[in-house]
N, CA, C and O atoms as a printed pandas DataFrame, in Angstrom:
     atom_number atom_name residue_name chain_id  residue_number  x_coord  y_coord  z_coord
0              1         N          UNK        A               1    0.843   -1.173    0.000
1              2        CA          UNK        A               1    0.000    0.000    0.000
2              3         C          UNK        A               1    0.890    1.240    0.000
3              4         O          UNK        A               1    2.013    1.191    0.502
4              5         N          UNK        A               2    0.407    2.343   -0.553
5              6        CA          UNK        A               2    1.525    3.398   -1.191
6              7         C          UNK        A               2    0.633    4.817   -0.630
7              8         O          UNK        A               2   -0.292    5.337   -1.253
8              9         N          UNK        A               3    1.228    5.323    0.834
9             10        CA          UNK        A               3    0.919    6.241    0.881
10            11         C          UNK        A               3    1.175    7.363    0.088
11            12         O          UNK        A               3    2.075    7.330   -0.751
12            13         N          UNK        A               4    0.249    8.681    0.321
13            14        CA          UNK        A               4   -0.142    9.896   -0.583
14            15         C          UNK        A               4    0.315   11.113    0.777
15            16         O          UNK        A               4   -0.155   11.170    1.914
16            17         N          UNK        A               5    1.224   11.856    0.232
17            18        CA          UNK        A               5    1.113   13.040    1.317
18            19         C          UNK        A               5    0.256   13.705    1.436
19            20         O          UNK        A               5   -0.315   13.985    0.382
20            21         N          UNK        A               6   -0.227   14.227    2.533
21            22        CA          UNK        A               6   -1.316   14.462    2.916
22            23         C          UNK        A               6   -1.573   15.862    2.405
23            24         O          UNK        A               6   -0.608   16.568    2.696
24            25         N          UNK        A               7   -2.652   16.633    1.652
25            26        CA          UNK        A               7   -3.223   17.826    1.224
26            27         C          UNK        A               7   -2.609   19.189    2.144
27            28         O          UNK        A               7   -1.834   18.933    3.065
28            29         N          UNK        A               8   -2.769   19.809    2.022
29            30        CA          UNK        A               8   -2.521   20.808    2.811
30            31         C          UNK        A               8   -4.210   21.815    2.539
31            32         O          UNK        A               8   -4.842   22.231    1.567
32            33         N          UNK        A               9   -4.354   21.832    4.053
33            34        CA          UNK        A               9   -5.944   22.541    4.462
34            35         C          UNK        A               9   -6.044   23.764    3.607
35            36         O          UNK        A               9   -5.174   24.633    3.657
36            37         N          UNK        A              10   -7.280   23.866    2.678
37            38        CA          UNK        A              10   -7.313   25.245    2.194
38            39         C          UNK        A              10   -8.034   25.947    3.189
39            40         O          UNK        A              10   -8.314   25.504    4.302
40            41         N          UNK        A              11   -8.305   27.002    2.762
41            42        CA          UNK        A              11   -9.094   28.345    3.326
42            43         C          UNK        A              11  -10.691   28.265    3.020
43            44         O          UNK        A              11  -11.149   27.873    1.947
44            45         N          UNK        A              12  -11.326   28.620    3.934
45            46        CA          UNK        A              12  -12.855   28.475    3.486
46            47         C          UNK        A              12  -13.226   29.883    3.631
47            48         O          UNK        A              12  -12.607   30.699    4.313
48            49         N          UNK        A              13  -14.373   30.131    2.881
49            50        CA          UNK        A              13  -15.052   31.097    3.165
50            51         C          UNK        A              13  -16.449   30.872    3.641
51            52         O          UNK        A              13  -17.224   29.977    3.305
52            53         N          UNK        A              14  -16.650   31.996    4.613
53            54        CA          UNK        A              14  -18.229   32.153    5.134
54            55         C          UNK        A              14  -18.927   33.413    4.791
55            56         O          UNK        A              14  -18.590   34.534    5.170
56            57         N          UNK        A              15  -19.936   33.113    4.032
57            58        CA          UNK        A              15  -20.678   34.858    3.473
58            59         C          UNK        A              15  -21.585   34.297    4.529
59            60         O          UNK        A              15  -21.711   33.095    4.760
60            61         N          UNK        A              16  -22.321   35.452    5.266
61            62        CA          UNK        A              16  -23.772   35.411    6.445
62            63         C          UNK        A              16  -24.244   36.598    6.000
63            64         O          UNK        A              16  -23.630   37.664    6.040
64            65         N          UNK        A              17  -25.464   36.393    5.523
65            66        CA          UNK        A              17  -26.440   37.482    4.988
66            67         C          UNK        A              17  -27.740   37.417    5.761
67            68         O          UNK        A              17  -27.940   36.456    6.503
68            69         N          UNK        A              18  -28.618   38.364    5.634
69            70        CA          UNK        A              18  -30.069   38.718    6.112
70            71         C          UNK        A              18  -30.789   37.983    5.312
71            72         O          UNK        A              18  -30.104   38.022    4.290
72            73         N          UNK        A              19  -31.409   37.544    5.147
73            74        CA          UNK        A              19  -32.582   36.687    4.701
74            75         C          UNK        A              19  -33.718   38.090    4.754
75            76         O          UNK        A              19  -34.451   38.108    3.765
76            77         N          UNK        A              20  -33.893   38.937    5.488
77            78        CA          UNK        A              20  -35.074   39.776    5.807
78            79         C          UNK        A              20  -35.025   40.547    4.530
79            80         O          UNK        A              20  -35.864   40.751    3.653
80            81         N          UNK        A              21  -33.440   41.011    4.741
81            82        CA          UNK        A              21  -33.171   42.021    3.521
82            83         C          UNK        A              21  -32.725   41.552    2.190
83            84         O          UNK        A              21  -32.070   42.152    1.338
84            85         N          UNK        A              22  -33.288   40.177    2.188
85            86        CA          UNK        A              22  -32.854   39.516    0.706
86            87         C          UNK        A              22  -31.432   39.867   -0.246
87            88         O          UNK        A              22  -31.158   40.250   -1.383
88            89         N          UNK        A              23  -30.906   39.561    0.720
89            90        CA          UNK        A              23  -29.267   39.841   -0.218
90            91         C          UNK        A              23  -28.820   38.199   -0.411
91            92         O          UNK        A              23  -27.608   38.018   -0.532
92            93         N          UNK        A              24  -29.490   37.277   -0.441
93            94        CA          UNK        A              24  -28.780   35.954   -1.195
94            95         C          UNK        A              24  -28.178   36.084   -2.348
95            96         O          UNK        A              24  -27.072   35.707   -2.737
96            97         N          UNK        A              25  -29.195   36.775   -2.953
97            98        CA          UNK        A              25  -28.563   36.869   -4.643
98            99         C          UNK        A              25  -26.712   37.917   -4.290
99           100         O          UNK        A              25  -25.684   37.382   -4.706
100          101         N          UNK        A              26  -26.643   38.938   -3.737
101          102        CA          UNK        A              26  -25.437   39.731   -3.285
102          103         C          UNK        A              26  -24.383   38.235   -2.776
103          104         O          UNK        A              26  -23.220   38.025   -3.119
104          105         N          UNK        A              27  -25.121   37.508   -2.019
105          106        CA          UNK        A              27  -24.093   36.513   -1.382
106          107         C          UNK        A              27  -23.637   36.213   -2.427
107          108         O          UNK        A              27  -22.632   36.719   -2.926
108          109         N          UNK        A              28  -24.715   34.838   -3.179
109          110        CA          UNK        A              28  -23.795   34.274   -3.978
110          111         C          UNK        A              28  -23.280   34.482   -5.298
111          112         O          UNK        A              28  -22.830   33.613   -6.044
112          113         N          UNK        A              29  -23.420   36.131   -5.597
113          114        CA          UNK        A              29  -22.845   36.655   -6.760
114          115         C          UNK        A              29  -20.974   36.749   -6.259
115          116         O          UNK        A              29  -19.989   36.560   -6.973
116          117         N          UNK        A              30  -21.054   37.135   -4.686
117          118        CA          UNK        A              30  -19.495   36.911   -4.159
118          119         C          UNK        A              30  -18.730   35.932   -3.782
119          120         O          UNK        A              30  -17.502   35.943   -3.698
120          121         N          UNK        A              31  -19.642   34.861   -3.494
121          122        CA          UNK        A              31  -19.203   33.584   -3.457
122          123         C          UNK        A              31  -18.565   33.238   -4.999
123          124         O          UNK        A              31  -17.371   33.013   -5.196
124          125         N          UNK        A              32  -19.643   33.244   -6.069
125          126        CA          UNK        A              32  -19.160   32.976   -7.331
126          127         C          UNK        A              32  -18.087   33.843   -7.550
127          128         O          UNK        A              32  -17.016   33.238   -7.516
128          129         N          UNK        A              33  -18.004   34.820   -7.723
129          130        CA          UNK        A              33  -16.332   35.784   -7.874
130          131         C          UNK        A              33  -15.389   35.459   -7.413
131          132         O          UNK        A              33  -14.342   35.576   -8.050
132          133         N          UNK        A              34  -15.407   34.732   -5.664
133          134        CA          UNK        A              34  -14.580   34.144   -5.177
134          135         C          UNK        A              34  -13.498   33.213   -5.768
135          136         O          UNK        A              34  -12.318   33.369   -6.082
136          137         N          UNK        A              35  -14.694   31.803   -5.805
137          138        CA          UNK        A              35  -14.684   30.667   -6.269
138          139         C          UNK        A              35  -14.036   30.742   -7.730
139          140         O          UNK        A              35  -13.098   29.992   -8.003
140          141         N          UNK        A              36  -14.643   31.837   -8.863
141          142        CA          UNK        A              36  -14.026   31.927  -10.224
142          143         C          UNK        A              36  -12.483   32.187  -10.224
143          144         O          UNK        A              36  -11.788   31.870  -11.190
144          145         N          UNK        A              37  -11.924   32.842   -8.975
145          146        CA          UNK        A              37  -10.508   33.864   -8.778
146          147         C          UNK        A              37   -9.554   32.748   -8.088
147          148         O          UNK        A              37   -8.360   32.478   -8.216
148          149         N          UNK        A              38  -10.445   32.302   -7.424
149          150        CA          UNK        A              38   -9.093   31.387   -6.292
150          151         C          UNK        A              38   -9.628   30.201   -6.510
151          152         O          UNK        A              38   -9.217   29.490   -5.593
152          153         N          UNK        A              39  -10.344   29.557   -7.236
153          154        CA          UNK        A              39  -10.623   27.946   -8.048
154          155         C          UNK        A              39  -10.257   27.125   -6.765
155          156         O          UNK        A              39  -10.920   26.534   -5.912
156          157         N          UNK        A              40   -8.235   27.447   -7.103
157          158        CA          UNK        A              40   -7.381   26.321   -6.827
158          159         C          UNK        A              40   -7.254   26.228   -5.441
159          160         O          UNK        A              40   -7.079   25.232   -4.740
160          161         N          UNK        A              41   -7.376   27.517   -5.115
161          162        CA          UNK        A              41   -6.892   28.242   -3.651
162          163         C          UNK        A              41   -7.840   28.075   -2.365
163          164         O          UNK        A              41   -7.336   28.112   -1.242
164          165         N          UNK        A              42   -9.098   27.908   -2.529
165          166        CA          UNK        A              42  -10.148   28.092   -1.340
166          167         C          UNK        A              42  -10.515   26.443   -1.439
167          168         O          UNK        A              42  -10.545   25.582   -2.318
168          169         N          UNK        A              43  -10.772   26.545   -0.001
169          170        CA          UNK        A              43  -11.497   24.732    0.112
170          171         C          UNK        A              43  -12.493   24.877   -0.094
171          172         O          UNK        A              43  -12.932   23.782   -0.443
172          173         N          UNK        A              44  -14.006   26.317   -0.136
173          174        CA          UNK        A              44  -15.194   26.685   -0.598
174          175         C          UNK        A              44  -15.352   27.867   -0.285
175          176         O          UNK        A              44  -14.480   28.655    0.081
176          177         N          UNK        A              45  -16.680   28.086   -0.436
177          178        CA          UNK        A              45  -17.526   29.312   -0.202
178          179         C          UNK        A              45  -19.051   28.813    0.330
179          180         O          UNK        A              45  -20.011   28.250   -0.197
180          181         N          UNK        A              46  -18.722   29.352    1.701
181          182        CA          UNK        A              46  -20.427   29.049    2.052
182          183         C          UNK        A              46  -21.580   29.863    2.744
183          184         O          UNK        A              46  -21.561   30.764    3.583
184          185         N          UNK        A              47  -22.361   29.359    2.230
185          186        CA          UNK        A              47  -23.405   31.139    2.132
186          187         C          UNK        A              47  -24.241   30.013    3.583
187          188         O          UNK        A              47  -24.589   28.832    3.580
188          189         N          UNK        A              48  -24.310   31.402    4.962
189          190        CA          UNK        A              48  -24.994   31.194    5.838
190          191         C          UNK        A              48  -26.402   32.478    5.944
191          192         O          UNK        A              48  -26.317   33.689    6.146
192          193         N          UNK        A              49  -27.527   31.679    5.733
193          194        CA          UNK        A              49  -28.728   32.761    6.256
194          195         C          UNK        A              49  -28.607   33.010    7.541
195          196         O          UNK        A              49  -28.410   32.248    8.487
196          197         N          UNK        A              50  -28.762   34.296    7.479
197          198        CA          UNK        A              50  -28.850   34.587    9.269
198          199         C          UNK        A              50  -30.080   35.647    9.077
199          200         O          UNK        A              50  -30.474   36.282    8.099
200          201         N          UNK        A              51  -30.476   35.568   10.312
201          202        CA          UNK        A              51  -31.920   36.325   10.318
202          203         C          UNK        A              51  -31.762   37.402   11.002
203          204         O          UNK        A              51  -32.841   37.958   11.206
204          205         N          UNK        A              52  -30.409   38.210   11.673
205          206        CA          UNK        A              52  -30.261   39.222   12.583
206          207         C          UNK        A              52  -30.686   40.561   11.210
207          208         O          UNK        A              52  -30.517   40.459    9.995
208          209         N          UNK        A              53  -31.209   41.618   11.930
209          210        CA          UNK        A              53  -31.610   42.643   11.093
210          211         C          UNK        A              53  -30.151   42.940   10.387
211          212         O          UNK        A              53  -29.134   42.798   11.065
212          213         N          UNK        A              54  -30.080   43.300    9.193
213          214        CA          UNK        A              54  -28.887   43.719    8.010
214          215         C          UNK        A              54  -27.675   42.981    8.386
215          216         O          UNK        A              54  -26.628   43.621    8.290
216          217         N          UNK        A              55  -27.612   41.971    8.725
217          218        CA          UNK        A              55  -26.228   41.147    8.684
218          219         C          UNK        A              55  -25.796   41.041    7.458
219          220         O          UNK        A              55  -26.601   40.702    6.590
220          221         N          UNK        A              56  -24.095   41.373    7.035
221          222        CA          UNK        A              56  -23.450   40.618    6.120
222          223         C          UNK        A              56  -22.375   40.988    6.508
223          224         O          UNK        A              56  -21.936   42.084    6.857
224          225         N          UNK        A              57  -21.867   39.774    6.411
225          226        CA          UNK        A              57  -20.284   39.445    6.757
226          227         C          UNK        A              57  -19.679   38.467    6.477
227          228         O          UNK        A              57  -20.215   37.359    6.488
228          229         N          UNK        A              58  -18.243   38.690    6.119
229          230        CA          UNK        A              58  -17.871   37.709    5.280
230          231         C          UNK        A              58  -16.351   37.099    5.764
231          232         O          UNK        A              58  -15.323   37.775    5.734
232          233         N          UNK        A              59  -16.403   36.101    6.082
233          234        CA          UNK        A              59  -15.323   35.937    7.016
234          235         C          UNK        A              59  -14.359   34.308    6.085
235          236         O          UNK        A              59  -14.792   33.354    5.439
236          237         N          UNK        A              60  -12.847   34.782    6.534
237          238        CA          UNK        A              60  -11.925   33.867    6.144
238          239         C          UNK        A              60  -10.890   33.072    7.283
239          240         O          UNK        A              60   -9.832   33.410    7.814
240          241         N          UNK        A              61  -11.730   31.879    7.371
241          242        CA          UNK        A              61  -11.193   31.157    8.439
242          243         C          UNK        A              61  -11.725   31.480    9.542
243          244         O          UNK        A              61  -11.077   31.342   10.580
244          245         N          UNK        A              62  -12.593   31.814    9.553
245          246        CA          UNK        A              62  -13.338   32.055   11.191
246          247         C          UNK        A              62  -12.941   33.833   11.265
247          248         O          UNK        A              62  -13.569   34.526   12.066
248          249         N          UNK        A              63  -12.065   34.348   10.535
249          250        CA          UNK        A              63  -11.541   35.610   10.695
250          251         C          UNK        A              63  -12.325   37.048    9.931
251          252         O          UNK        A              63  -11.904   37.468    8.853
252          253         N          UNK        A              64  -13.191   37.535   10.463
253          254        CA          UNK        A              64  -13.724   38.248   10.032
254          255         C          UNK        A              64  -12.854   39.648    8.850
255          256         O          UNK        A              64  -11.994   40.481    9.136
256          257         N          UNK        A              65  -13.543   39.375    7.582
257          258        CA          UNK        A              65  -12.830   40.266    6.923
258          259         C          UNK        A              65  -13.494   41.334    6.108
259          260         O          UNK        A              65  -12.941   42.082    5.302
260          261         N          UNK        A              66  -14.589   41.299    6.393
261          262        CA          UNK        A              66  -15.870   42.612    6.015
262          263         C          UNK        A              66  -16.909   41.883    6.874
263          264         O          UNK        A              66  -17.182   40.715    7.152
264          265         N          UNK        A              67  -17.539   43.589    7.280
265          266        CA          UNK        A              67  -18.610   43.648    7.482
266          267         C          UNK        A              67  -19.690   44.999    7.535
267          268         O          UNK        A              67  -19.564   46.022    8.209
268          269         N          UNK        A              68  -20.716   44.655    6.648
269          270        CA          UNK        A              68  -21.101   45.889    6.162
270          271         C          UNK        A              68  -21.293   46.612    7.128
271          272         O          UNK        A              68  -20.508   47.538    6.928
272          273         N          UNK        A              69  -21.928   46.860    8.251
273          274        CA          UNK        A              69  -22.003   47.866    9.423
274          275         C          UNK        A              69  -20.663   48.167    9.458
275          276         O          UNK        A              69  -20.524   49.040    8.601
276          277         N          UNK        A              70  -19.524   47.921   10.000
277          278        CA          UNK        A              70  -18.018   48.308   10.318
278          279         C          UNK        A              70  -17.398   48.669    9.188
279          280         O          UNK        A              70  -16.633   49.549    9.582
280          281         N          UNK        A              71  -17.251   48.561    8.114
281          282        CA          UNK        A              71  -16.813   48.447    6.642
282          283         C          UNK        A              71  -17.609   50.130    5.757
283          284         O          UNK        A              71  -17.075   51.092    5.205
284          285         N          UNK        A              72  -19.007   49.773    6.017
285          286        CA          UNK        A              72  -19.456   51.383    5.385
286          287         C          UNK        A              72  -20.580   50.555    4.027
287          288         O          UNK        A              72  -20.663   51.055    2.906
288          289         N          UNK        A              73  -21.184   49.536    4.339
289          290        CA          UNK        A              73  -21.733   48.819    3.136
290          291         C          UNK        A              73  -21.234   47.429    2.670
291          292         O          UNK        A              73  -21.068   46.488    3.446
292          293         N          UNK        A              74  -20.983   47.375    1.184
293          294        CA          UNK        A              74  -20.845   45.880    0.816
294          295         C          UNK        A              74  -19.402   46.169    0.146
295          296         O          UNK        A              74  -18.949   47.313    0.157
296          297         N          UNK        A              75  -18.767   45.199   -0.379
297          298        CA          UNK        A              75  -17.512   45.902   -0.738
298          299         C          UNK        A              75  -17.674   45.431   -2.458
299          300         O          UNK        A              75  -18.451   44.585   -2.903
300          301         N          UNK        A              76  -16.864   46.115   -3.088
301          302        CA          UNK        A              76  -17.258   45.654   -4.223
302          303         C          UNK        A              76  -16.325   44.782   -4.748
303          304         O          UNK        A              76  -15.368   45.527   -4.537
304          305         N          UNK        A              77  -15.953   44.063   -5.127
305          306        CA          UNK        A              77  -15.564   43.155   -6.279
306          307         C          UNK        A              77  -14.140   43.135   -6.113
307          308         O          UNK        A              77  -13.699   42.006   -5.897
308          309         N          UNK        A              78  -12.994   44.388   -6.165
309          310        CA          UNK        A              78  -12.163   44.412   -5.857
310          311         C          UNK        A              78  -11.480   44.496   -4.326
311          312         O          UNK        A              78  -10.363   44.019   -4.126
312          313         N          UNK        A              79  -12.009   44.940   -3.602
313          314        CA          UNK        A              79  -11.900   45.304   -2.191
314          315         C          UNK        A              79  -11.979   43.548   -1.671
315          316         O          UNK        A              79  -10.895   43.219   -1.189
316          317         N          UNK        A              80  -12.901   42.522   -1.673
317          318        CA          UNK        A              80  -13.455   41.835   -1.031
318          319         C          UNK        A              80  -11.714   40.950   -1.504
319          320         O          UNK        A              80  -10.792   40.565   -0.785
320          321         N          UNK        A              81  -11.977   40.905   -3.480
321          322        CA          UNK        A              81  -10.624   39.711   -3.642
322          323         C          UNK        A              81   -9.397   40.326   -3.038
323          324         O          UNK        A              81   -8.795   39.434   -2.440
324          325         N          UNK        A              82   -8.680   41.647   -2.927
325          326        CA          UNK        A              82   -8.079   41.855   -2.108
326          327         C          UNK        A              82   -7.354   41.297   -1.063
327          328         O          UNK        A              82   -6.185   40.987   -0.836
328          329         N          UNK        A              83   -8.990   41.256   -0.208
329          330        CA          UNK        A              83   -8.217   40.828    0.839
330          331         C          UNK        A              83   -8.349   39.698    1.390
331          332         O          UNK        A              83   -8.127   39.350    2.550
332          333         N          UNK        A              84   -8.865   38.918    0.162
333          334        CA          UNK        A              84   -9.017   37.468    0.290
334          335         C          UNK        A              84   -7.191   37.219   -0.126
335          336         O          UNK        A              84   -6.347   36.825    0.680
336          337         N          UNK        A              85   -7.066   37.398   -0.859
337          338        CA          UNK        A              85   -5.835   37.498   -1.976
338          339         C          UNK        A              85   -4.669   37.796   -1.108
339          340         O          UNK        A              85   -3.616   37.208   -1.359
340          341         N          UNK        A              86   -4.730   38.805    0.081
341          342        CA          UNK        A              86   -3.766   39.263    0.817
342          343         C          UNK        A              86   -3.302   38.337    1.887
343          344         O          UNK        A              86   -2.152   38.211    2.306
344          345         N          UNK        A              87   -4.829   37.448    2.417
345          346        CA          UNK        A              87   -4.465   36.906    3.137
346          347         C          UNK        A              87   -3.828   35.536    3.181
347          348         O          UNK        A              87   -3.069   34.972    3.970
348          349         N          UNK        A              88   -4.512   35.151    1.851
349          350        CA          UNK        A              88   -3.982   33.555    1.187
350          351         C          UNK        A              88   -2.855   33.730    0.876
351          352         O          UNK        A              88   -1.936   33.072    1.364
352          353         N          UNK        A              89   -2.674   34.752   -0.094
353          354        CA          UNK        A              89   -1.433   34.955   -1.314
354          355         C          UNK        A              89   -0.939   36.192   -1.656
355          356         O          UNK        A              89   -1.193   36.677   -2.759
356          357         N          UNK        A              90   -0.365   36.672   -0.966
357          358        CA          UNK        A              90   -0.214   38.155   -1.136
358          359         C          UNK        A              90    0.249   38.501   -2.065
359          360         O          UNK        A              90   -0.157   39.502   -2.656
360          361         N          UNK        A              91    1.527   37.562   -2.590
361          362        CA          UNK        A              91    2.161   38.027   -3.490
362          363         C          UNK        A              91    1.009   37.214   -5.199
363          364         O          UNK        A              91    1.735   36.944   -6.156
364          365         N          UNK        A              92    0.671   37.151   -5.246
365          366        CA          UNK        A              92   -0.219   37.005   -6.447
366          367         C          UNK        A              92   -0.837   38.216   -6.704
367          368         O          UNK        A              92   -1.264   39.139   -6.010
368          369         N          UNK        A              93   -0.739   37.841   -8.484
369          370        CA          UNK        A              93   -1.439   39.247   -8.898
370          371         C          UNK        A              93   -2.850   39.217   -9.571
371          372         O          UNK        A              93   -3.052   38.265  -10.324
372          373         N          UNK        A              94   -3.628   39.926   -9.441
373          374        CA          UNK        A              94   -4.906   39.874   -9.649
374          375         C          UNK        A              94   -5.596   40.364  -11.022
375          376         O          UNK        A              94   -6.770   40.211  -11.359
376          377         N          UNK        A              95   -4.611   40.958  -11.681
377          378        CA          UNK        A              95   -4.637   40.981  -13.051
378          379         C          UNK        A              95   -4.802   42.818  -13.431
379          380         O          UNK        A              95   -3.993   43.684  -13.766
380          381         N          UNK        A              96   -6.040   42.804  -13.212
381          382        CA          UNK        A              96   -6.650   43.932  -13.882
382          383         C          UNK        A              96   -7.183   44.847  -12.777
383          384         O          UNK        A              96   -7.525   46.019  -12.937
384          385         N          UNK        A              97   -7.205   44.208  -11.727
385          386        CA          UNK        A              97   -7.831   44.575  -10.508
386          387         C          UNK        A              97   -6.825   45.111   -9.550
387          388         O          UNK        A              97   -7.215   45.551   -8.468
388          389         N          UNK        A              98   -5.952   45.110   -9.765
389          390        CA          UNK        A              98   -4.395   45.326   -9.176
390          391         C          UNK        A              98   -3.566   46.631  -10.048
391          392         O          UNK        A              98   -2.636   47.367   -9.718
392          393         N          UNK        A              99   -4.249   46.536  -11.094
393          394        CA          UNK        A              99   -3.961   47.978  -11.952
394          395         C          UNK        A              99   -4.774   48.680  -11.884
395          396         O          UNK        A              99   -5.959   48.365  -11.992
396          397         N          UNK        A             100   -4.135   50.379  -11.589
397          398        CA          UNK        A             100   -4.519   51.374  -11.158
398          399         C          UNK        A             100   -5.576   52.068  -12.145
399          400         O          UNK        A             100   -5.261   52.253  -13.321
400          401         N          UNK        A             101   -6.773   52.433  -11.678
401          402        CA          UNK        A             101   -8.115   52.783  -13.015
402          403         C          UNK        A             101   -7.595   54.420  -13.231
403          404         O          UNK        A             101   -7.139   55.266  -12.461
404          405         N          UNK        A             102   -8.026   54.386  -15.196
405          406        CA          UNK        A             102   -7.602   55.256  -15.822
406          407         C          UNK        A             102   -8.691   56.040  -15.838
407          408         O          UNK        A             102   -8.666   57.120  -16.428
């Protein structure tokens, strides 16, 4: 029998949204952006309903890394891979999103 070295743990993500204030569709439009950017890199993305009035927050590894009350809103697109990106892989480049808008 021919052991396999063992994986090394990826990173998960947790989106927690309001259900009241119907932002599922917001979740998993960031989940999918996620998932499209870091494929290789994240062990998932998982969307939790929470029912507290305007919850969203989006946390990496248990480590909270937005949240719209503390944050100022939702973050957009670049802000969120950021600092997904910073914390996995800093030194990776993000393409287009990493170059400065003209």
């Amino acid at each position: 029998m021919t052991q396999t070295a063992p994986q090394a743990v990826k990173p998960n993500v947790t989106i927690t949204y309001c259900i009241g204030c119907n932002w599922l569709l917001r979740a998993g439009w960031m989940a999918q952006e996620l998932l499209q950017t870091f494929q290789d890199q994240l062990g998932g993305v998982t969307l939790i309903p929470g029912d507290m009035g305007g919850v969203f927050e989006i946390r990496l590894d248990g480590e909270l890394i937005w949240e719209r009350k503390r944050d100022g809103g939702f973050p957009d697109v670049k802000a969120l891979k950021t600092r997904v990106r910073d914390r996995i892989d800093p030194h990776r480049d993000l393409g287009h999103l990493d170059r400065p808008a003209h």
